[in-house]
Every structure is written in C-alpha cells, then in structure tokens.
C-alpha positions as CSV (number, residue, x, y, z in Angstrom):
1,X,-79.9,-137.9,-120.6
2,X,-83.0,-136.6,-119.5
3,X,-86.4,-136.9,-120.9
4,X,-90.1,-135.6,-120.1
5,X,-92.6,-138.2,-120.6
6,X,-96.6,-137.2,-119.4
7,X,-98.2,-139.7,-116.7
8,X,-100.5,-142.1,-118.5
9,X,-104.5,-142.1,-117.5
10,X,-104.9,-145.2,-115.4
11,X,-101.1,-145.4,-114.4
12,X,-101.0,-146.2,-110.7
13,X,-97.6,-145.1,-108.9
14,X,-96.9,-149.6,-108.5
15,X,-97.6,-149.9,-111.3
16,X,-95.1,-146.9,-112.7
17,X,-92.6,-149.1,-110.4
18,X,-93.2,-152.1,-111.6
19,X,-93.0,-151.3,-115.5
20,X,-89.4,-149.7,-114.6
21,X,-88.4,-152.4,-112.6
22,X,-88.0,-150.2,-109.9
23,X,-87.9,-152.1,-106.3
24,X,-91.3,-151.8,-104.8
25,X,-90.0,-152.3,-101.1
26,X,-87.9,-149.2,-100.3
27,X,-89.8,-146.8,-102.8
28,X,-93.3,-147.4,-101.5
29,X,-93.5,-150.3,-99.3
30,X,-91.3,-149.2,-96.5
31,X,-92.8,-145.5,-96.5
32,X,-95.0,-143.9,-94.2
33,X,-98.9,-144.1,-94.4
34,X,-98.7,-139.7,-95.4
35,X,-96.1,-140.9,-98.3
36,X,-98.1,-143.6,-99.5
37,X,-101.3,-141.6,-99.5
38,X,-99.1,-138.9,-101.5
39,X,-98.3,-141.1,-104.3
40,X,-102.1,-141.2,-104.9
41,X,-102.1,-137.6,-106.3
42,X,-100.5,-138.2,-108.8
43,X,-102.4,-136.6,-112.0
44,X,-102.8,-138.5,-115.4
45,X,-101.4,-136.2,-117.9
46,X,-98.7,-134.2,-115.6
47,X,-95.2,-133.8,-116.9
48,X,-92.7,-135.7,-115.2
49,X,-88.6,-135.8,-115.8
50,X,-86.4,-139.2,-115.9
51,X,-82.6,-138.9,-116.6
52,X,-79.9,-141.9,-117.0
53,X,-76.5,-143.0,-117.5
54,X,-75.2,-143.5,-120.5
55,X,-75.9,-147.2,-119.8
56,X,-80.0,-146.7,-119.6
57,X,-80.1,-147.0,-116.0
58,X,-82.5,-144.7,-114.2
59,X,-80.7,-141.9,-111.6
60,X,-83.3,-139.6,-111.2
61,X,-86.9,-139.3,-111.2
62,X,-89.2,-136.3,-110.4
63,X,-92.8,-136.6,-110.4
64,X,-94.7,-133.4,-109.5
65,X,-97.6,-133.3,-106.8
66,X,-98.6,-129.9,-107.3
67,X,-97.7,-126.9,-108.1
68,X,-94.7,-126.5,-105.6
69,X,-94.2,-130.2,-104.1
70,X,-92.9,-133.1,-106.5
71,X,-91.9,-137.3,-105.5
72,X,-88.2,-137.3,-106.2
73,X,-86.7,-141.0,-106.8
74,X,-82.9,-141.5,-107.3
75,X,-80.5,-143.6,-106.7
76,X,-77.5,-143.7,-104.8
77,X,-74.8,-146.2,-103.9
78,X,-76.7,-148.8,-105.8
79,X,-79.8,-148.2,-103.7
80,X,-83.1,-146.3,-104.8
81,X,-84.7,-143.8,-102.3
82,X,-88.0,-141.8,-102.0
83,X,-88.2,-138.3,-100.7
84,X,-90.4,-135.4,-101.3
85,X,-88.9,-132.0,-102.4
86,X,-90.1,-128.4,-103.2
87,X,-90.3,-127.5,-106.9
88,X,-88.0,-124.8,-108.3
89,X,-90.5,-122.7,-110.3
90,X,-90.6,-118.6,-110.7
91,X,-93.4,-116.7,-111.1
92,X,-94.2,-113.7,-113.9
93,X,-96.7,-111.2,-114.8
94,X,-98.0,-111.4,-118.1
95,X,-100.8,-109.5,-119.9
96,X,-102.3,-109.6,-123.5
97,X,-105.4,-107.8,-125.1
98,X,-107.2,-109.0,-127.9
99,X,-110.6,-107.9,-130.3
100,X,-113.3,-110.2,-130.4
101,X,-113.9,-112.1,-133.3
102,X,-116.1,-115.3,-132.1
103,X,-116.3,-115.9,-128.1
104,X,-113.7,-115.0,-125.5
105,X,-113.1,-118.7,-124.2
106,X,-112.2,-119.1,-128.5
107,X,-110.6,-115.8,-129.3
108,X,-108.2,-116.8,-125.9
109,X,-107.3,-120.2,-127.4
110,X,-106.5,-118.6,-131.1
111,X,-104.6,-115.7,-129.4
112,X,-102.6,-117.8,-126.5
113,X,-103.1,-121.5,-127.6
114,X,-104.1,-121.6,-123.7
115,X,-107.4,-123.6,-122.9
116,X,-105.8,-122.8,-119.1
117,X,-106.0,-118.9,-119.8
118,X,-109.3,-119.5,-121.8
119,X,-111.4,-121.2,-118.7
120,X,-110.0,-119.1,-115.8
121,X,-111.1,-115.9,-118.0
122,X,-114.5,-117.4,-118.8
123,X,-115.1,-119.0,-115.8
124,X,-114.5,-115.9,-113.6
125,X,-117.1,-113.8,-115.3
126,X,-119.9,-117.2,-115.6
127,X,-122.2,-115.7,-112.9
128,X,-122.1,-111.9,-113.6
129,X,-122.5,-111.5,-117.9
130,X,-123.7,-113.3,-120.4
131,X,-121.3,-113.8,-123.2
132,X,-123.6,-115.1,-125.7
133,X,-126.5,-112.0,-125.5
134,X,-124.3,-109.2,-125.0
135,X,-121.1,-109.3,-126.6
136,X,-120.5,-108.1,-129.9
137,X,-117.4,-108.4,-132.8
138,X,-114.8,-105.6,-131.9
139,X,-115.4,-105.4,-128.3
140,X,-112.2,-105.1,-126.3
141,X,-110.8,-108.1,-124.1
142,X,-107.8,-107.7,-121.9
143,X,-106.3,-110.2,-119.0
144,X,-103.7,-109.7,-116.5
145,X,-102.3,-112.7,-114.8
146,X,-99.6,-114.4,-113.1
147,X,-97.7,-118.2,-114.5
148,X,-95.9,-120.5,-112.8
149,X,-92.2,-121.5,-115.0
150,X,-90.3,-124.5,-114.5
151,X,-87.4,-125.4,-116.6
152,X,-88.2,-122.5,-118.3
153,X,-91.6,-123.7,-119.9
154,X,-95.3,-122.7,-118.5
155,X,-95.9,-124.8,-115.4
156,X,-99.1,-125.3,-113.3
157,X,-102.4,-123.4,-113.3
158,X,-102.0,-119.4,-114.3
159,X,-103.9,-117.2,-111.6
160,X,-106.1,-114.7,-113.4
161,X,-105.2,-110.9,-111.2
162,X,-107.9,-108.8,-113.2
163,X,-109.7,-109.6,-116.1
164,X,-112.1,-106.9,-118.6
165,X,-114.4,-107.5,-121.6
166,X,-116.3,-104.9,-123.3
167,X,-119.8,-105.3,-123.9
168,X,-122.1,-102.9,-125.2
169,X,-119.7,-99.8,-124.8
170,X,-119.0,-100.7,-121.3
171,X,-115.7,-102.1,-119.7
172,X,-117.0,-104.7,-117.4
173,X,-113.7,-105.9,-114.9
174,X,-113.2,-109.2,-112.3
175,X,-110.0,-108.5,-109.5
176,X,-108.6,-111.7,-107.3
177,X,-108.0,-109.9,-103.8
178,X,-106.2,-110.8,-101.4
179,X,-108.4,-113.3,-99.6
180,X,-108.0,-115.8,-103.1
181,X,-111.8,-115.0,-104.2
182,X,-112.9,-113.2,-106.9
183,X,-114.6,-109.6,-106.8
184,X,-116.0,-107.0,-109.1
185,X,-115.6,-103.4,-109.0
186,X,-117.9,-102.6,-106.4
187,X,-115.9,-105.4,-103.4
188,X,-119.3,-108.0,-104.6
189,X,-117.9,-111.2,-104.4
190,X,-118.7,-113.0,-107.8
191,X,-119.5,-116.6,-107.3
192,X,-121.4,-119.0,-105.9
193,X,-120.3,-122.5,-105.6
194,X,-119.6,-125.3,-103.7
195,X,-121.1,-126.3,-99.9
196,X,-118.7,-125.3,-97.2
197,X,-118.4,-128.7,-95.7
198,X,-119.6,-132.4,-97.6
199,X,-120.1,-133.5,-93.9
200,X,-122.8,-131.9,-91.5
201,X,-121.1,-130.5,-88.3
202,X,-117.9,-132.3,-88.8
203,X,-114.6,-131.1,-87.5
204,X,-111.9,-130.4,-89.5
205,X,-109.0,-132.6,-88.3
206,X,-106.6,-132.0,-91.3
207,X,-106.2,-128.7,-93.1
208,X,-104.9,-128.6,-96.8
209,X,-101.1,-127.8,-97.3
210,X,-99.0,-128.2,-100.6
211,X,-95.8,-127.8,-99.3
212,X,-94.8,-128.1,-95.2
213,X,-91.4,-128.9,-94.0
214,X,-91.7,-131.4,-90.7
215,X,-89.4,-130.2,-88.3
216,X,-89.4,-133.4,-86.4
217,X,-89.4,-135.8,-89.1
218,X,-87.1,-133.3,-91.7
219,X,-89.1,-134.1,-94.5
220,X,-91.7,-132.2,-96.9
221,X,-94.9,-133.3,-96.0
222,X,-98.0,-132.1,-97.8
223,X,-102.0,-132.8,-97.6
224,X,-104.0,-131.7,-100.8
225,X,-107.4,-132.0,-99.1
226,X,-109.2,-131.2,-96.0
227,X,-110.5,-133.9,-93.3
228,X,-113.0,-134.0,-91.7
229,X,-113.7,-135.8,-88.3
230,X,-117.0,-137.6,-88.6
231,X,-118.8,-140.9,-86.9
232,X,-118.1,-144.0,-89.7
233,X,-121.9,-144.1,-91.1
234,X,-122.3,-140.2,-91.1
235,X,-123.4,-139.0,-94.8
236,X,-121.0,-137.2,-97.2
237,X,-122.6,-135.0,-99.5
238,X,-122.1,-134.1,-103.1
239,X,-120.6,-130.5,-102.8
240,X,-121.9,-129.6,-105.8
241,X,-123.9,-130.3,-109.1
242,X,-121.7,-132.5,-111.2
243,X,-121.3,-136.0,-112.5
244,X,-119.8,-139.2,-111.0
245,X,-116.7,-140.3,-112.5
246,X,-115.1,-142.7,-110.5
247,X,-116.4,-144.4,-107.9
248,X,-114.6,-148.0,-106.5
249,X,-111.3,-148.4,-104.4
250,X,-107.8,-146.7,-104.1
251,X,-104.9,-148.3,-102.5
252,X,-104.2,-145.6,-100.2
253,X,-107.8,-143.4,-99.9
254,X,-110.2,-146.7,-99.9
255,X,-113.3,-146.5,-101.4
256,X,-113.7,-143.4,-103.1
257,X,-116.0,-141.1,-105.4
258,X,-115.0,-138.3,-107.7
259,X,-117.3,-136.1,-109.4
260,X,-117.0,-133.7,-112.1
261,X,-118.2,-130.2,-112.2
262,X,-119.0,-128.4,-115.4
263,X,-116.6,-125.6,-114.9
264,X,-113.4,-127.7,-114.5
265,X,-113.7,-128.5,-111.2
266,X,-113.7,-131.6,-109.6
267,X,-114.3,-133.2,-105.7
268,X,-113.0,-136.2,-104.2
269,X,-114.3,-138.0,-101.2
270,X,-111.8,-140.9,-100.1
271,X,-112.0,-143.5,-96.9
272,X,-115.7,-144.2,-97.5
273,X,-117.5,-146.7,-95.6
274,X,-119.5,-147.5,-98.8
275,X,-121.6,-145.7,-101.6
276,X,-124.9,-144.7,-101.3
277,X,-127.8,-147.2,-103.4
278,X,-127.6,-145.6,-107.2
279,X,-124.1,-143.9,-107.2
280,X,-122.5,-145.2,-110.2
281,X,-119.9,-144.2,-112.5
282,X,-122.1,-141.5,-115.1
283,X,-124.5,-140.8,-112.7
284,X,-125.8,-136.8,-111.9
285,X,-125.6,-136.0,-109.0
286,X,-127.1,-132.2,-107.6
287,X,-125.2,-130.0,-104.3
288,X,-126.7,-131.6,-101.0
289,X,-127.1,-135.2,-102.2
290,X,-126.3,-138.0,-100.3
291,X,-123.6,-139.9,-102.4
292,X,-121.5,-142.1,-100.0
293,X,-121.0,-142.8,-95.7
294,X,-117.7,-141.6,-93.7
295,X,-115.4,-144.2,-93.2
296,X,-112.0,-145.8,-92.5
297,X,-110.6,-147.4,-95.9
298,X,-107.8,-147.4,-97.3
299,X,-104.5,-145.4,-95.4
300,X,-106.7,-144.2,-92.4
301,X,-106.1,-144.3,-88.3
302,X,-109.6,-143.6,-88.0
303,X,-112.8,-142.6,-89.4
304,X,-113.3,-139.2,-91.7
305,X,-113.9,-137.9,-94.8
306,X,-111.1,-136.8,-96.4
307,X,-112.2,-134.1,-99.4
308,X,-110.7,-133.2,-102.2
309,X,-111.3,-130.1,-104.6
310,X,-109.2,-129.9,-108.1
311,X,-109.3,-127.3,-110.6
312,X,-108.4,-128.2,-114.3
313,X,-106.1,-131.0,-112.2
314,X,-104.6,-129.0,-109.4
315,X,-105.3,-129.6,-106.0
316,X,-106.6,-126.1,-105.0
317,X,-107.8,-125.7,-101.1
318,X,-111.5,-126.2,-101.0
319,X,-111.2,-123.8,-97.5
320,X,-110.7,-120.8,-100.1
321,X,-112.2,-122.1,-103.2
322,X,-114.9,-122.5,-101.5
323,X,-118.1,-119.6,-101.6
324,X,-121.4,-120.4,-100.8
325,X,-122.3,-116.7,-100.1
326,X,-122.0,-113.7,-101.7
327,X,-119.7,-111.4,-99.4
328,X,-119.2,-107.5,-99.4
329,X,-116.1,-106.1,-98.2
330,X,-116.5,-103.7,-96.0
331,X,-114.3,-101.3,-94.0
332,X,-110.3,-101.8,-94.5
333,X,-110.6,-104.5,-96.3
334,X,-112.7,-102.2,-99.1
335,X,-110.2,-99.7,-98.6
336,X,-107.5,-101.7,-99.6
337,X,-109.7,-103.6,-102.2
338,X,-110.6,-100.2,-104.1
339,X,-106.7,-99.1,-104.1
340,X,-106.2,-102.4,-105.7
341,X,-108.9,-101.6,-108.4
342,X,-107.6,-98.5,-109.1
343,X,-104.0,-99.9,-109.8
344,X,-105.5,-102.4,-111.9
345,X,-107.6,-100.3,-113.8
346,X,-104.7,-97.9,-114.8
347,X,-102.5,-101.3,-116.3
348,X,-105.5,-102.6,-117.8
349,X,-106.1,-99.2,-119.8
350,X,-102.2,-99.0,-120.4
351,X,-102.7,-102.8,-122.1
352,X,-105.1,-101.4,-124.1
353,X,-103.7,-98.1,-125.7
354,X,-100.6,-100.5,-126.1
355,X,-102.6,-103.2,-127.8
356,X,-100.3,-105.9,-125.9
357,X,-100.3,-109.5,-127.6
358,X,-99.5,-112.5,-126.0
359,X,-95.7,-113.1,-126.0
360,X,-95.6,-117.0,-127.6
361,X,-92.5,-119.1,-125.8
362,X,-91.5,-122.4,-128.2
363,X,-89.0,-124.9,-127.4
364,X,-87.9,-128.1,-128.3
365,X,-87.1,-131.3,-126.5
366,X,-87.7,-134.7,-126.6
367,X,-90.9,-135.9,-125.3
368,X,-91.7,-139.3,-124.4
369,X,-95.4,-140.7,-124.4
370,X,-95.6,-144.6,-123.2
371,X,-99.2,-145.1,-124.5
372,X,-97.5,-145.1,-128.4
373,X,-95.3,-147.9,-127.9
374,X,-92.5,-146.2,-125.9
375,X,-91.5,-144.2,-128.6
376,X,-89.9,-140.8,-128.3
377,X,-90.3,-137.8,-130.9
378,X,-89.6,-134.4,-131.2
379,X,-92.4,-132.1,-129.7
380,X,-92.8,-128.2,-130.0
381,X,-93.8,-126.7,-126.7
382,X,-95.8,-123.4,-126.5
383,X,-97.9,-121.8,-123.5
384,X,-100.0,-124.7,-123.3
385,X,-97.0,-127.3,-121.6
C-alpha cells in the first residue's frame, strides 16, 4: 500500500524518525555531515510517499528535496538505509488564455485553481505595469509555461516561458531567456531584486546544485544554497527588504535567520556566529541591513555563510535569481533573444484566436495529513498538488 501524506510545519526529520519508530542510528546518525545538513531542507507542506506490507510495516519512504533530488528510506534484509536519489518527473508545455474579470493574480486562480501560476504571472510583470491603474474588464491574458509531473499529478514550481496582458489596447509581453532571467520585448531585463552577495567580498566556496552524482563517493549529493568564505565575525546582510521569520538554532545549519520577502521569496542565512542586537522573530528588516555575524554552527568545518534563496518553497539558485541591475542584451545574445520573441509572439497570438482554456487534471487517492489525528480521507487533486 502506498499513501501520500504532506510534511507537517514544525516536523523535524528526528523527529519524523522517531514518531515512526524508525532507528535513528543508521538513518541519520551514522550519515555524513552533507546528508545530515540535507535532511534540513526538508519543506513543511511537500508531498511525500510511504508504502507497506500488508502487515503495516514501512518498506519505502521518499521524501523530496527539490524539484529533482528526494531522501529515499527503505528497508532491506531487516535493515533500514538512507540514500539520496533523482526524482522521476517529465516536463510539459501548457498554455491557457483567459478575459479579465477582476485582477490577473484572481482571474488565474478561478481559471487554473493555481496560486503557483497566479504569482509567477503577477510577479513577473510587478516592476514594469501597474495592474490596478491600467487594466480594464475584457482585456486579454495569455501564459505559456512549462510544469514539472510526478506520478502523474503537477509537481514542483511551473516556469512561466512568456507571459501577455492587454492593457489599454496594447499587448504588453515578459519572455524567460536563456540565461533564467526575465526580459521584455525590447532584451530590458525586468527586475530588480536581491544583493548579489549577503557577505562583503566573500568568496564563494560552495556553489548551489540540486542534483550531482559523486563519482568518488557514488552517491547523489546536492547543496541548495551558496557559501560563502568569510572571517567568523564578518556581517551578513539582509539581501533584501522583508520580514524575520525564524531566527534561533538548527541541528545541522546552527544558528540561523530566515526572512520573508513580499513576493514569495524567502532567504536563509545558517552557521551564524550570533544575531545582530534587535533581530527577532517579526521584525522588518530593509536590503543592506546588518542582521547576524559569519560563523561556524551547526554542521560546519569552518566559518561561512551559507545562503539560501526559496521561491514559494523551492530552493532556487540565488547565483541566477539574483538581479541587482538592469541588463541589456546586446549583440548574439539579442540576436537570439529577438528570434525567441518572435516564436513566442506567433504561439501567444495562436492561443489567442484559439481562446485555449486551461486543461483541469483530477485524481483520486488517499491522502494522509498527521496534524488531524492520523486519519486518512479521500482527497481530489487538481493543478494545485
């Protein structure tokens, strides 16, 4: 039998062990400092699959990391292991248009049932039109993107390719190229975010990786973060305006802050030395401020900064999420860029002589939530799983 239950906010990975009287020496205990630091990614509110005998004893467990690494725990010869293993998934191209009625982030949601599709759309456009002066009932909306399936339901972040809106008789578009970062029409890049770095001339000692395959070792490795090299004591900056929303220690990344950004981002800043005077869970905090000191807590051989960067909970690498300057392509890279508009442009305008709706996908299978008691129930799944 197997069953999907959803990670609990507040459930550590021990204490997941421990409530399935699962043996804490060879699943966490007995790992290496990288596995142990892994099982600290784990996301409250990710999907996760269990299946059993027919006695109720657990054979299989597979816990996903991201979007293409998971924690796989099974059992074999009477003994439990841990490894890590790549996630099966496929990938498709979907589309949909849509009239407005009320907003686009609330015509999305009533179209799709996707808050996912509604805040990639919205957020893509935040720094280049204002939705609430210029848009009117009627005006056209039309998305192209790409989604992530894993069992056959919706899985991970989808990854908005080209978006338009209408807005006072004009089609205005946003295109992803290449380089992950979003342009309009013209090769202007769109946004302005984050700081490139949290730490002042630190080196970068640990790149961000979801899924790596350790030739040596023969096992899948992966670091959702960057770090950064740094003197303990150094300060570690707030990478952007936000608010504090955890800040105290983690078994494996020390004494940590995370802060929330108000378009579905958030940043994580783990082996800290300690917090600076004021930082508090609730408290604002603006790009540039001074919010904690590098240090060696937690899993760490030796002071840095390890930095997060999560979008609507997925680890996303903060090297290419990252923009702190508007950037103009220029030469090939135009070139290419404007043969990607054009391409774009002609299956947007397709979409919208078709009047494509969003294809709905419903299934059915039991679903398991431990914070009502450990019951099970039936649960319909749409685009939103």
């Amino acid at each position: 039998q197997i069953e999907t239950f959803r990670w609990s906010d507040g459930e550590s990975y021990l204490s997941f062990l421990e409530r399935n009287k699962l043996p804490l020496k060879p699943l966490y205990y007995n790992l290496d400092e990288d596995e142990q630091q892994l099982t600290e990614e784990i996301l409250s509110g990710v999907n996760y699959h269990m299946s059993k005998d027919e006695k109720g004893e657990l054979l299989q467990i597979f816990v996903p990391l991201n979007d293409e690494l998971q924690i796989h725990i099974y059992k074999h010869k009477g003994e439990y292991s841990f490894e890590t293993i790549p996630i099966i998934s496929e990938t498709k191209t979907e589309a949909f248009t849509l009239k407005i009625e009320n907003s686009p982030y609330l015509d999305i949601i009533r179209e799709t049932g996707s808050v996912k599709l509604a805040t990639i759309f919205v957020n893509s456009f935040k720094t280049s039109l204002n939705f609430k002066k210029d848009l009117k009932k009627g005006d056209a909306l039309a998305m192209i993107y790409e989604q992530k399936y894993r069992l056959g339901k919706p899985f991970s972040m989808p990854t908005l390719k080209v978006g338009m809106i209408e807005m006072n008789g004009k089609k205005n578009f946003i295109y992803l190229n290449e380089d992950e970062k979003f342009y309009n029409e013209n090769g202007d890049e769109s946004e302005e975010f984050l700081l490139a770095t949290p730490v002042r001339n630190a080196r970068i000692s640990s790149y961000f990786t979801k899924k790596r395959f350790h030739p040596i070792l023969n096992k899948y490795r992966a670091h959702l973060g960057v770090d950064y090299a740094a003197s303990r004591g150094t300060p570690v900056l707030a990478a952007g305006d936000g608010r504090v929303v955890f800040v105290g220690e983690s078994r494996g990344y020390g004494k940590t802050i995370k802060v929330q950004h108000s378009n579905d981002y958030l940043t994580l800043y783990a082996h800290l030395n300690s917090f600076k005077q004021g930082i508090r869970g609730g408290a604002g905090v603006k790009k540039g401020d001074i919010i904690a000191y590098v240090g060696s807590t937690g899993l760490s051989t030796g002071p840095h900064l390890h930095f997060g960067l999560y979008q609507d909970n997925t680890a996303v690498d903060p090297l290419k999420a990252v923009q702190i300057a508007a950037k103009k392509l220029q030469g090939k890279e135009r070139a290419a860029f404007l043969k990607l508009v054009s391409n774009y442009k002609q299956s947007i305008e397709l979409h919208l002589k078709n009047e494509t709706k969003f294809e709905r996908i419903s299934s059915s299978e039991t679903l398991c939530y431990f914070n009502n008691g450990g019951t099970c129930e039936q649960d319909k799944f749409s685009s939103e799983t």
